[in-house]
C-alpha positions in Angstrom: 79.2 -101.7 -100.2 78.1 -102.5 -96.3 79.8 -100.1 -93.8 78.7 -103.3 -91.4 80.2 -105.4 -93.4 83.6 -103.2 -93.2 83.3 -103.0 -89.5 82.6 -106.9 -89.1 85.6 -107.7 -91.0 87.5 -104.7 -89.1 86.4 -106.1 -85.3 87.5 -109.6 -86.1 91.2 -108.4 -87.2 91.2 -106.2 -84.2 90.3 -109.0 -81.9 92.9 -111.1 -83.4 95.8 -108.7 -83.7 94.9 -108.1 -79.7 95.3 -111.8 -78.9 98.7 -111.6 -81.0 99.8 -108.4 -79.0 98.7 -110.4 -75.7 100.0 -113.8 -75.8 103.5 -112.5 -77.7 103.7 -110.3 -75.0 103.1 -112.9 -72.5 105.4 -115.0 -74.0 108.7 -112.5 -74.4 107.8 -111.6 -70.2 108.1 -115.4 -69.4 111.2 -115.5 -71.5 112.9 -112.4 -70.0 111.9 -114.6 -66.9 113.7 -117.8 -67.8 116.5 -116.0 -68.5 116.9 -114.0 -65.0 116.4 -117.5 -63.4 119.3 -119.1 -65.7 121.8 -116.4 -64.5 120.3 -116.4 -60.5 120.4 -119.9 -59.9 122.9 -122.6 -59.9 124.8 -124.1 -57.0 124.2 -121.0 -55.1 121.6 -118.5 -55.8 122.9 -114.7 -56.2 120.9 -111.7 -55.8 119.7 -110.3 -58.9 120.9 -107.3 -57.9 124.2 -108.6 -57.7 123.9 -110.1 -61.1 122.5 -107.1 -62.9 125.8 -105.7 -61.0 127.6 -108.1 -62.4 127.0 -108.3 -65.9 127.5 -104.5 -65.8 131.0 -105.1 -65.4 131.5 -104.5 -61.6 133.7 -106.6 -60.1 132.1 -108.9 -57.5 133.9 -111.9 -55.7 132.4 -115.3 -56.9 129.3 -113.7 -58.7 131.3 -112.2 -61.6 133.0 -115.3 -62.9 130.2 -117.8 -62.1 127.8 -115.4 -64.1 130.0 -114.1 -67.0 132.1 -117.6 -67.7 129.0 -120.0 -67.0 125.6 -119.0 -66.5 125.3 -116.2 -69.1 126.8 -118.3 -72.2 124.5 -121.0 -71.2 121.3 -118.6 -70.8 122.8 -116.8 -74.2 123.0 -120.7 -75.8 119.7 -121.4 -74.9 117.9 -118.0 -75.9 119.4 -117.8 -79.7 119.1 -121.3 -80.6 115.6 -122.2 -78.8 114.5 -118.9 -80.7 116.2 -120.6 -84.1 114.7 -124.0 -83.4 110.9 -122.5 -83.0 111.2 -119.9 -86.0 112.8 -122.6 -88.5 110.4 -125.6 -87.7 107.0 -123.1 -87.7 108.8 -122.2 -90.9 108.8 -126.1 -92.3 105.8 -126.8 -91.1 104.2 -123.7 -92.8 106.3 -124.1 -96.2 105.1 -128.0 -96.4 101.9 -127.6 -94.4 102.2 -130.6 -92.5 103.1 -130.5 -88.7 105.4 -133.6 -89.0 107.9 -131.7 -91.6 110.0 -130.3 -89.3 113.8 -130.1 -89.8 114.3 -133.0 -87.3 111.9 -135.5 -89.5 112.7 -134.6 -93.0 116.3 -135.2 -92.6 118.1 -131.5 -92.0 119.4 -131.7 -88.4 120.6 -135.0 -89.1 122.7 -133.8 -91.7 124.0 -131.0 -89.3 124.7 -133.8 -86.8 126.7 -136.3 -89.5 128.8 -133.3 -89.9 129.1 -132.6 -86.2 129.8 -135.9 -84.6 132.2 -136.8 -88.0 134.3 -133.5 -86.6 134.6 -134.7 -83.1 135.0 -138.6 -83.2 137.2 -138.5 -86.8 138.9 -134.8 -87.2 138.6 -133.7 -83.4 138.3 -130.4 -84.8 137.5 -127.2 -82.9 134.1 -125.8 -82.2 134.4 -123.3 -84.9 134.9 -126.1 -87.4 132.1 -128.2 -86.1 129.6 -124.7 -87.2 130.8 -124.1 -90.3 130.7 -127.8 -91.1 127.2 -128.0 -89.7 125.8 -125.7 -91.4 127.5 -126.5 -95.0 126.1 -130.3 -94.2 122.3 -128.8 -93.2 122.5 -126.7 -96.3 123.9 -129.6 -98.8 121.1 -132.0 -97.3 118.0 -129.4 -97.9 119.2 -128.3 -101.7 119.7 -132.6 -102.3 116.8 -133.4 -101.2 115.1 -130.4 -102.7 116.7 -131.4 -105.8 115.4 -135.0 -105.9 112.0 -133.8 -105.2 111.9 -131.4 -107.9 110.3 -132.2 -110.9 108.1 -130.1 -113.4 105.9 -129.0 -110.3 107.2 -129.0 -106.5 105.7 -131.8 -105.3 105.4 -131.8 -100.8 105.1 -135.4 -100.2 107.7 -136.3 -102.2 110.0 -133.9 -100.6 108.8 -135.2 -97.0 109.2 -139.0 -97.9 112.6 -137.9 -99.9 113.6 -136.5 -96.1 112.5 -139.3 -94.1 114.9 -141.7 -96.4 117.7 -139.1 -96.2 117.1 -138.9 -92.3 117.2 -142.6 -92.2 120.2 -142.5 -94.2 121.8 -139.8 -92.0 121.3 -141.9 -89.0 122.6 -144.7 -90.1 126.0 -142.6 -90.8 126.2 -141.3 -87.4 125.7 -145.3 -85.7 128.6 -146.1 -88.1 131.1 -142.8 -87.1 130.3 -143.5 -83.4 131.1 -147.5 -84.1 134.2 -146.9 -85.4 135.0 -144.4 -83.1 138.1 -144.3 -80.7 136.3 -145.1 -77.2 137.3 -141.8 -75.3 135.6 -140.0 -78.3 131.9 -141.6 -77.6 131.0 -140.0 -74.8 131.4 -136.4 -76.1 129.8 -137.5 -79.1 126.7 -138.8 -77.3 126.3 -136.0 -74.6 126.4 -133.7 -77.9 123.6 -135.7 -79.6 122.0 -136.0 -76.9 121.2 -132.2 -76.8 123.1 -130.2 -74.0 123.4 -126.4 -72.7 126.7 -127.7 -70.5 129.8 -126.2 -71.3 128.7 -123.5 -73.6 131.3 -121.0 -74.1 131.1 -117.0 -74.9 133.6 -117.3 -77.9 131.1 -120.4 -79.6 128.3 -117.9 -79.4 129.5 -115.3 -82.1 128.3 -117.2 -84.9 124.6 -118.7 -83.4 123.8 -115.1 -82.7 125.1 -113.2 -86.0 123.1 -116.0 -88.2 120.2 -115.8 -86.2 120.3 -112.1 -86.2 120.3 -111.9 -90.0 118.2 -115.0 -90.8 115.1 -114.2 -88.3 114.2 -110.6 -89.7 114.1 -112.3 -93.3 111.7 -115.0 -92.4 109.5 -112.4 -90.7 109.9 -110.0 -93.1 108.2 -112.7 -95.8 105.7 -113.6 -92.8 103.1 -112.7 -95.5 104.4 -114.5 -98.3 104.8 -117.8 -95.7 100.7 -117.3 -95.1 100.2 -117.6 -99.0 102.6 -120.3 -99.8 99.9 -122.1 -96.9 97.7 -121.6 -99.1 99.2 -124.3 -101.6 101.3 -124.2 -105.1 99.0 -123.0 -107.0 96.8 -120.2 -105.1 100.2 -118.7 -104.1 101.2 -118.3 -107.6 98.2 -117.0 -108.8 98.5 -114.4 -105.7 101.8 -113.4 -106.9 103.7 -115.2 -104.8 107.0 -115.9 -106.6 107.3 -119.6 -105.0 110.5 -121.1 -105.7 112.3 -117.9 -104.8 110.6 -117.3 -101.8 110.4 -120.8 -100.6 114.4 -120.9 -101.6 115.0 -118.0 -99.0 112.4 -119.0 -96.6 114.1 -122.6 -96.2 118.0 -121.5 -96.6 117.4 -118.7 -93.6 115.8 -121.8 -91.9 118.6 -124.6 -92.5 121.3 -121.9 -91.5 119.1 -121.1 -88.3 118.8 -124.3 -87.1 122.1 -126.1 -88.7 124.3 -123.3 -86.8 121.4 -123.8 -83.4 122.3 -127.6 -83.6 126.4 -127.6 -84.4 126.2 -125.2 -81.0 123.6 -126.6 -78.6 123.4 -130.5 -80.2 119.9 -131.2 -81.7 117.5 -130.5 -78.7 114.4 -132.7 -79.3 111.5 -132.4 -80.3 111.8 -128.2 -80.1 111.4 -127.9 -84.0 108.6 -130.0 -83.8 106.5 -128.3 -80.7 107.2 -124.9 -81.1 104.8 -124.1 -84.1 101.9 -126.0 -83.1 102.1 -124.9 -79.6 102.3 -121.0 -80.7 99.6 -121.7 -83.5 97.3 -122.8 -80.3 98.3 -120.1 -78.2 97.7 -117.2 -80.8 95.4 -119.1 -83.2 95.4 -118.3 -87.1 95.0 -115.0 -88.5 97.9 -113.2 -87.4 102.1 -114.5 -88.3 103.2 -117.1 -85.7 107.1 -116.3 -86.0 107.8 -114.3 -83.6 105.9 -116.7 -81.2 107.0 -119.9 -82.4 109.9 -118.4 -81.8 109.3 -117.3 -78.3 107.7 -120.3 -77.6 111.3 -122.4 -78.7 113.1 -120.0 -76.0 110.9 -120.8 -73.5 110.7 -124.7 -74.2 114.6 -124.7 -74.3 115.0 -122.5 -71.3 112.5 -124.0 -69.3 113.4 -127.6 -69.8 117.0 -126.8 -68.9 116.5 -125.5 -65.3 113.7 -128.3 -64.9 116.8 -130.8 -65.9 119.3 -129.1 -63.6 117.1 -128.6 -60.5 114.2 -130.7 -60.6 115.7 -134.2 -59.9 118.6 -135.9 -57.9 120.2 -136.6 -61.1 120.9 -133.2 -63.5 120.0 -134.0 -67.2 121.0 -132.5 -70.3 118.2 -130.4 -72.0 117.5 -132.7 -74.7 116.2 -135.4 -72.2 113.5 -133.0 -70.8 112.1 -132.4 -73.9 112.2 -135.9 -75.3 110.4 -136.9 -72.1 108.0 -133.6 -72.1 106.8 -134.4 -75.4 103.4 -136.6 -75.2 102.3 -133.9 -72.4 102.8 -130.9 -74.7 101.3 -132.9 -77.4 98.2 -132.9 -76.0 97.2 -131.8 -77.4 73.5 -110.3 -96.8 72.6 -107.0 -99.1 74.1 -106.0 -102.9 77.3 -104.1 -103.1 76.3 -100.2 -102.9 78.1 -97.6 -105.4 78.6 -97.8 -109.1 79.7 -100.3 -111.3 83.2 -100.7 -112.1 84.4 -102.8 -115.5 87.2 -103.9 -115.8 89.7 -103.2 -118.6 89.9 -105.1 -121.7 93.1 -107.3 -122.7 93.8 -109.5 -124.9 95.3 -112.9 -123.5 96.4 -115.3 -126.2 98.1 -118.7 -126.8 100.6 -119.6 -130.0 101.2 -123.2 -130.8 101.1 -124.2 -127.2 102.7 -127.2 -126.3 102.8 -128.5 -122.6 102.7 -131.7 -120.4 104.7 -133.1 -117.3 108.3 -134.8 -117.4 108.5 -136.2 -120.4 104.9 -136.8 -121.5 103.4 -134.4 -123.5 99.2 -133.5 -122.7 98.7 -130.2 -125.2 99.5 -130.5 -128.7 99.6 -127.0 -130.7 96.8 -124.6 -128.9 95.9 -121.0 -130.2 93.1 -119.3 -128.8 92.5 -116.2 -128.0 90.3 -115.5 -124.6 87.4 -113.1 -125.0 87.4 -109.9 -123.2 84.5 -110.0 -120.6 82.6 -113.1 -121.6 82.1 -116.7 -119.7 84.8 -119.2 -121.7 84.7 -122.6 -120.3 87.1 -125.1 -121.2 85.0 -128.6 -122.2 86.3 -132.4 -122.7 86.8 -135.7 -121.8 88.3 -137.0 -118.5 92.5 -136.8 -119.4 91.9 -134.6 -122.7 94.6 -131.6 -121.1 91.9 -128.8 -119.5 92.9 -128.7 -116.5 96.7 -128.5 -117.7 95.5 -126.1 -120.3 94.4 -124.2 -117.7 97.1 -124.1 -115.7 99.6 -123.4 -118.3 97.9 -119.9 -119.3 97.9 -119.4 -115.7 101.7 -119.9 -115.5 101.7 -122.8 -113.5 103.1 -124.8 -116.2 106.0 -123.5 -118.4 105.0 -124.4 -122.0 107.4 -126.5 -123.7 107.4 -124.5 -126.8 104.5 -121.5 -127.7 104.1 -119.1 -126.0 101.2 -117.1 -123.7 100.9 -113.2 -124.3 99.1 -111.2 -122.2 98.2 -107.7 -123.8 101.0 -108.8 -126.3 103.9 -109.3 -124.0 104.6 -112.8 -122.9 103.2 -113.7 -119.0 106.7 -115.3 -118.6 108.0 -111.7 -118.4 105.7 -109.7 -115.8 106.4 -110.3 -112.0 104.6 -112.5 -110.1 102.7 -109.8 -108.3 102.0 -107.8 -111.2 100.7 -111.0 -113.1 98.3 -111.5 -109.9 96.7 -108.2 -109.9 95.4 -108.9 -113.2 94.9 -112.7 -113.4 93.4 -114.4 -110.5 93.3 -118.8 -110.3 90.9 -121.0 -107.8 92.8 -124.5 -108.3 90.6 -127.4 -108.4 91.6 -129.0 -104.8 93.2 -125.7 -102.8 94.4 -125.9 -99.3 92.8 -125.1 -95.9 95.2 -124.1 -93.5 94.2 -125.7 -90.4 92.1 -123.3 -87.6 91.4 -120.7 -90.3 88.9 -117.8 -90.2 86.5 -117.4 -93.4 87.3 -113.3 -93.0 90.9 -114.0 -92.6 91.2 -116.4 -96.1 89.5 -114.4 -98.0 91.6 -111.1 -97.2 94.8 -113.4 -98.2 93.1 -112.6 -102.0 94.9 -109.1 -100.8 98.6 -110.1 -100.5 99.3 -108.9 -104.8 98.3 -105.6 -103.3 100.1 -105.0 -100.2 103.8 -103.9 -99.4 106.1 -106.4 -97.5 105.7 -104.6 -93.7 102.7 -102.7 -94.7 99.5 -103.3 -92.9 96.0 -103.5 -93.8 94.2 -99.9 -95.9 91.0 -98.7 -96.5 90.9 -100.0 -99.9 91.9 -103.7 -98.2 88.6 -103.6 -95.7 86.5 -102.8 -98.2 87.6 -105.2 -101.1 87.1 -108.2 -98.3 83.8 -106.8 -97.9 82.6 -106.1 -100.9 84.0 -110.2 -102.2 82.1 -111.2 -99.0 79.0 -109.5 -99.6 78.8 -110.4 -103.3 79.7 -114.4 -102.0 76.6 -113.6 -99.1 79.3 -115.3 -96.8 79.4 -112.0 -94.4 77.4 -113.6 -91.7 80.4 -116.7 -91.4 83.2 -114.0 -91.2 84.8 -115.1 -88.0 83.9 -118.8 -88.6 86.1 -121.5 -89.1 86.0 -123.0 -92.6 85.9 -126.5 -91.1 82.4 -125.4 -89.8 80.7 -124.6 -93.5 79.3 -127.0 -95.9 81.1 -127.9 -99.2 79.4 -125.1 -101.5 80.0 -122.1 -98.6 83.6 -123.4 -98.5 83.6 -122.9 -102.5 82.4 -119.2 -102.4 84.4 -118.9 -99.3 87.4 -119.7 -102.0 85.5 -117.6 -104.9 85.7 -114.5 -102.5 89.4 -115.1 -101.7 89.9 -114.8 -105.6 87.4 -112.0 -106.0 88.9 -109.7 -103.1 92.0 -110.3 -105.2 90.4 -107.8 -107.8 91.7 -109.6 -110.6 90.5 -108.7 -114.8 90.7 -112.1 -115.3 89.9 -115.4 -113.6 90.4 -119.0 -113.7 88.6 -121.3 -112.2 89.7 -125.4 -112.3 86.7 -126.9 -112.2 84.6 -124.7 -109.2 81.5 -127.3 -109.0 83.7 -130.6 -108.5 81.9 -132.4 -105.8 79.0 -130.0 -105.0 75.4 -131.1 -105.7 73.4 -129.7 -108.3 72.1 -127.1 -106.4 75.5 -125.6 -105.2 76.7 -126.1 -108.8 73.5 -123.6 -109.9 74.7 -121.0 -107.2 78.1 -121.1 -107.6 77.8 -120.5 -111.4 74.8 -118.0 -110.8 77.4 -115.9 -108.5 80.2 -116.2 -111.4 77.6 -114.9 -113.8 76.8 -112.4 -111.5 80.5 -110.6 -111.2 81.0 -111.1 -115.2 77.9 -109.3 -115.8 78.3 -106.9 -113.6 81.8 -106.1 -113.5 83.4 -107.6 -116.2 85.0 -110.5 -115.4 86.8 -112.6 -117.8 86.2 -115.6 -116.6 87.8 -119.1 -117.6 86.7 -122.4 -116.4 87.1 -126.2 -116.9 83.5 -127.9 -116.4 83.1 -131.2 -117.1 79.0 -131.1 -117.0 78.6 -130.1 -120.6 74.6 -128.9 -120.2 75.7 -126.1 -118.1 78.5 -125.6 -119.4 76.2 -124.6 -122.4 74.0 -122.8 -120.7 76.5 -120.5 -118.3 79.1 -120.1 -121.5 79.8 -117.5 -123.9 82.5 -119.1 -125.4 83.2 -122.8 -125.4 86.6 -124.3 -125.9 86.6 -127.8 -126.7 89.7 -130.2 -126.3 89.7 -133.7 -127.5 93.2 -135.6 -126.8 95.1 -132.3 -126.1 94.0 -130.4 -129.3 91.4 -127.9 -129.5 89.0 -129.6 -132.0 86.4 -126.7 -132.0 85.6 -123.0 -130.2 82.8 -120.6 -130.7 79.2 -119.8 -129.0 77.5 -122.8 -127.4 74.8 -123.2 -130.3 78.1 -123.8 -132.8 80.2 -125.9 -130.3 77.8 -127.8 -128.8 75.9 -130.3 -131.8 75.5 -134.3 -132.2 77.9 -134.5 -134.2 80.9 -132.5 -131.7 79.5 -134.7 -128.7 80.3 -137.7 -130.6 83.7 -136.5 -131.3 84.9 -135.4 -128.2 83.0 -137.5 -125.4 82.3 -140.7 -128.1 78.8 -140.4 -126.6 76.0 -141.0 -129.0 73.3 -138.0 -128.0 70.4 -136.0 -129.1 70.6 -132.4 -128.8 67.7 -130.4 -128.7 66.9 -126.7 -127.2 66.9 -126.0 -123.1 63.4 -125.4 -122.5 65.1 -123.0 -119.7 67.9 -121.0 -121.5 67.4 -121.6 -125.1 70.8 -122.9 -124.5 72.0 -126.5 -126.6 70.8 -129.2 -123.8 72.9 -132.8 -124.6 70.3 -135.7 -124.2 72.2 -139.0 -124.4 71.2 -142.2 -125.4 72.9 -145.0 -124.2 72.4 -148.5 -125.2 68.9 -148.8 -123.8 67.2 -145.4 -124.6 65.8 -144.3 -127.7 66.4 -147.4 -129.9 63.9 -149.5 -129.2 65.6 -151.8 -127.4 63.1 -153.0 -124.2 64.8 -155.2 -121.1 
C-alpha cells in the first residue's frame, strides 16, 4: 500500500489531535480563570494571595469565612454542574444526533424539576431530599420515555417527539404544584427554576461532585463507542457496537449527571443545549468533544454568573444570563502494494427464518446458505422483505423463529465486536455526522479492532489507507463529506466498511440514487475487493440487469419467500421475471457479459400494437 497514503492520513489526525490538545487546553486555563475570579471577587475584592491563604486553612479575618462559607460553594456549584450540563447534553445530542435533543427539550430536566419544586412547595423537604428525588424523577422520565419509544428497532424521532410531549406534560405539572402552592413557598420555588448559584452550601455539594466524579470517566471512557452510535443504528451494530447496552449507560450516566446538576443548581438554561455545538465548533470533528463540551458548560455557567452579579445595577441569577445570551452564542490514486490476502472461508446459513416488525410478519420460512467468496445479491419486488432479509442475517433484526448460524454457531451468541470483525453492513440510508472528515469516517470502520482507551496502531494507519486507496478517495482525505458528490460519498461509506476488514459484507442497496455511471463504479470496485481478496459480498439491487451481470449467486424473494437461487443464467429466465416482478419480458444474452439481460415489453413494445 502507499507510504503517502499512510502519512496523509497520519498528518490530518496529527493536526486534529493538536487542535484538540490546544483548544481543551485553552478552555480548562479560562476555566481555572473563572474560578480564581468567583473566589476574588464579591462585595470586596481579596488578594489572591490571601485567598490561596485562605483556602489553605489559615485563619484570616473576613477572607476566611467570606471565601470558605460563600464564594467557594458557589464557584464549587458552578464548576461540577456546568461540567455535568455540557458532558450530558453533547452526550444527547450525539446519542440522537440532533442538536435540539438535549435533556432540557426531550423532557429529562423537567422531570428533575417536577420532583424538585413538588419537594419544596408540597413536602418542604431538605436539600438532600430534593437530589435524591431529582434524580429518581430524571431517571423514571428517560427509561418511560425510552420505553414508549421502543419498538422492534429504536426509533430517534419517536423518542424526541415522545420527550417533547413528556416535557410538555412535565411543565404543565410544575404550573399546577406552584398554583396550588402556599404563597410564601412561590418565590423559592421560582428563584430555584429560574436557575441560581445563590445560597449554595458546602454540605449540598457531596453528592453533585461524587456523581459527577463517577458518571463523567464512563461517558469518556465510551467516547469511542458515542462516535459510532453517530454513525446511526445500523452501522454501529455492524461495527460491533453493542447499542442498547451502551446507549443504556451512556444516557443513565447522563440523566444522573444532569438530574443531580439541576436538583443542586435549578435547571440553568439553555447550558445543555450550547455546550456541544459550541465545543463541536471550537474543536471541530475528528477528535471526542466530552471533555470540551464539558469545559465549555463550566465556563458558560461560570462566566454568566459573575456577568449576572457584576455587570448590571440589578444582580441576576445565572439562569437569566444564559436565557438572555442564547441567540448571541447561537450564532452561530495507485493499487494497493504487497500480496494478496483471502480471506477465510465460513459458512453463514439461515433455517426456517421467520422475521418482520411489531406484529407484521415480511419473511416467511428462508434457508440459504451464503457462498463463500462469491457476489450474492438479493433480487425482488419493491416490499418483497430484502432489505429486511438483509438485515436480519446481519442481526439487526431478531428472527422471530429460525435461526442464523455463522460457522455453525448462532450470530445471536458472538459479541458484538467479535460479530463485526467478521461481518461488516453499509445500510441503505447511513448517517453523516455533521462537519466530518472523509479520513476521519472511514477510520471509524476501525472501532471492532481497537481497545476502549487505546489509540491508533500501525495496523489502523494502514488499513485506512489501504480502504482509501482501493476507494481512490485518498486525494479527499481531509475533506468534508458535504463537499463530494453522491457516488464519492458511497465509496467514502464502502471504505469505512472496507477498513473494517470484515470476511463478509453486506451492502443494502449501495447504487440507490446514483446514476448509471456511479452504479458501474461502485459495483466495479465491489468486484474488485471480492476478486481480489475474497469478499463475500451480499447485496440487495433492485436493477435486475446488473444484478445479473455483477452476481454469482442470485437470491430471489417474491412476497417474503425465496422462490428461486442459483447462478444468474438459472435465476434469471422469462418465466422467473414474470413471477417475481409480474413483468412480461424477453430475455436474451448481454452482448457485454454473456450475462442474462431482461428486455421488457410493456404494453406498446413488441406486440404490434402502433399509437
Amino acid at each position: 500500500m502507499s507510504q503517502a497514503a499512510i502519512e496523509f492520513i497520519q498528518a490530518g489526525r496529527r493536526q486534529r489531535h493538536r487542535r484538540w490538545l490546544i483548544v481543551t487546553s485553552l478552555l480548562a486555563i479560562i476555566a481555572v480563570g473563572l474560578c480564581c475570579a468567583m473566589l476574588v471577587l464579591g462585595n470586596t475584592i481579596y488578594p489572591l494571595g490571601d485567598v490561596i491563604r485562605a483556602l489553605s486553612g489559615e485563619k484570616i479575618k473576613g477572607v476566611s469565612f467570606a471565601v470558605s462559607t460563600i464564594r467557594l460553594p458557589r464557584m464549587l456549584a458552578g464548576l461540577f454542574a456546568g461540567f455535568a450540563f455540557g458532558v450530558a447534553g453533547y452526550t444527547f445530542q450525539t446519542i440522537l444526533r440532533n442538536p435540539l435533543a438535549n435533556p432540557n427539550v426531550i423532557g429529562i430536566t423537567s422531570g428533575a424539576s417536577a420532583a424538585a419544586v413538588f419537594c419544596i412547595v408540597i413536602l418542604h423537604a431538605s436539600n438532600a431530599v430534593i437530589s435524591i428525588a431529582s434524580v429518581v424523577a430524571g431517571l423514571i422520565t428517560v427509561i418511560f420515555i425510552y420505553v414508549l419509544s421502543r419498538g422492534k428497532v429504536f426509533s430517534i424521532g419517536r423518542l424526541i417527539l415522545i420527550g417533547i410531549g413528556i416535557q410538555a406534560m412535565l411543565d404543565a405539572v410544575i404550573s399546577y404544584l406552584l398554583l396550588i402552592s402556599a404563597q410564601q413557598d412561590i418565590p423559592s420555588a421560582l428563584r430555584w427554576l429560574t436557575g441560581s448559584l445563590n445560597g449554595s452550601q458546602m454540605r449540598e455539594l457531596p453528592p453533585l461532585i461524587i456523581i459527577v466524579l463517577i458518571c463523567s470517566p464512563l461517558i469518556i471512557g465510551l467516547s469511542k463507542h458515542l462516535s459510532i452510535l453517530e454513525l446511526g443504528e445500523q452501522s454501529a451494530f455492524s461495527l460491533g457496537v453493542n447499542t442498547d447496552r451502551t446507549r443504556i449507560v451512556l444516557i443513565v450516566s447522563s440523566v444522573c449527571m444532569v438530574a443531580i446538576a439541576t436538583a443542586t443548581t435549578g435547571p440553568i438554561a439553555f447550558v445543555c443545549f450550547l455546550a456541544g455545538p459550541i465545543a463541536k465548533r471550537l474543536v471541530g470533528v475528528g477528535s471526542s468533544n466530552i471533555m470540551p463540551a464539558g469545559l465549555v458548560g463550566v465556563n458558560l455557567v461560570l462566566a454568566a454568573d459573575l456577568i449576572g452579579q457584576f455587570a448590571f445595577e440589578y444582580r441576576f441569577p445565572v439562569g437569566i444570563i444564559t436565557r438572555s445570551a442564547l441567540s448571541d452564542l447561537l450564532a452561530d490514486p495507485n493499487e494497493s502494494k504487497g500480496g494478496t490476502i483471502m480471506k477465510p472461508t465460513h459458512l453463514f446459513q439461515a433455517e426456517q427464518l421467520v422475521a418482520g416488525y411489531e406484529n407484521k410478519t415480511v419473511i416467511h420460512g428462508v434457508d440459504l446458505t451464503i457462498p463463500s467468496h462469491q457476489i450474492s445479491v438479493i433480487i425482488g419486488s419493491n416490499g418483497c422483505g430484502k432489505s429486511t432479509l438483509l438485515k436480519t442475517l446481519a442481526r439487526l433484526i431478531k428472527p422471530t423463529s429460525g435461526h442464523v448460524t455463522l460457522d455453525s454457531k448462532p450470530i445471536s451468541k458472538f459479541p458484538a465486536k467479535a460479530l463485526a470483525r467478521i461481518i461488516g453492513l453499509l445500510p441503505q440510508s447511513p448517517i453523516v455526522p455533521e462537519g466530518i472528515s472523509v479520513a476521519d469516517l472511514v477510520g471509524r470502520g476501525r472501532f471492532p479492532h481497537q481497545k476502549m482507551f487505546g489509540s491508533w496502531s500501525k495496523k489502523d494507519y494502514e488499513a485506512v489507507a489501504e480502504a482509501m486507496t482501493i476507494m481512490d478517495i485518498t486525494q479527499f482525505a481531509n475533506h468534508n463529506i458535504d463537499e463530494l458528490s453522491g457516488g464519492q460519498r458511497q465509496r467514502v461509506w464502502i471504505a469505512m466498511a472496507l477498513a473494517q476488514q470484515t470476511d463478509i459484507l453486506f451492502l443494502d442497496e449501495p447504487t440507490t440514487f446514483l446514476d448509471i455511471t456511479y452504479q458501474v463504479e461502485i459495483l466495479d470496485l465491489l468486484t474488485d475487493l471480492n476478486r481480489k481478496h475474497g469478499t463475500t459480498i451480499v447485496m440487495v439491487l433492485h436493477d435486475i440487469n446488473l444484478s445479473a451481470r455483477y452476481a454469482d449467486h442470485i437470491f430471489a424473494l417474491h412476497t417474503g419467500k425465496l422462490v428461486a437461487e442459483g447462478s444468474p443464467a438459472e435465476v434469471v429466465t422469462s418465466e422467473r421475471v414474470k413471477e417475481i416482478f409480474g413483468l412480461d419480458c424477453t430475455v436474451i444474452e448481454d452482448p457485454i457479459s454473456g450475462s442474462p439481460l431482461v428486455v421488457p415489453k410493456g404494453r406498446y413494445h413488441g406486440s404490434g400494437v402502433t399509437v
